[in-house]
C-alpha angles and dihedrals in degrees: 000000000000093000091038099235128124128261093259096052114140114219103273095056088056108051089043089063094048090054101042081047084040088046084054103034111037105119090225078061107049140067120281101240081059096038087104095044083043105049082052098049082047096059094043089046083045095050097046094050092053092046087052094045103057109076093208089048093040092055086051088052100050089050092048086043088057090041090057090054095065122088114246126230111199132023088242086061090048089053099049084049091056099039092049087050088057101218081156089058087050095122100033087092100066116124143171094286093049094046099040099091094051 
């Protein structure tokens, strides 16, 4: 959703569409009254691109992306669901390529 490509989307699709977004994004590239909205659409369009491109993370993200689909039935259903996507790990990916323009 973030890259804009479909599920089925090969890897070259894919990293075409993170560097046309990174292209647009990127806050060296924009203007300075958007460099703060940019360096966090960055970081979400960076994310995205190295959990695609990863064939082990990208097949994570697919089960827990079909996990996601089903309704869930109890609140305790819809907690192990969050918790297994990792949104509270969000940031504990961040490495040299993603920080070095901040």
């Amino acid at each position: 959703e973030v890259l804009g490509v479909p599920v089925s989307a090969n890897g070259s699709e894919i990293k075409a569409a993170y560097r046309r977004l990174a292209r647009t994004w990127h806050p060296d590239v924009v203007s300075v009254n958007q460099k703060e909205m940019s360096a966090d659409r960055f970081m979400r369009i960076h994310a995205a691109y190295s959990t695609l491109s990863d064939p082990n993370q990208r097949a994570d993200y697919d089960r827990n992306l079909r996990r996601w689909n089903r309704p869930f039935t109890t609140m305790e259903a819809t907690a192990t669901a969050v918790a297994s996507y990792g949104f509270s790990s969000y940031g504990a990916n961040r490495n040299w390529e993603t920080d070095q323009c901040w």
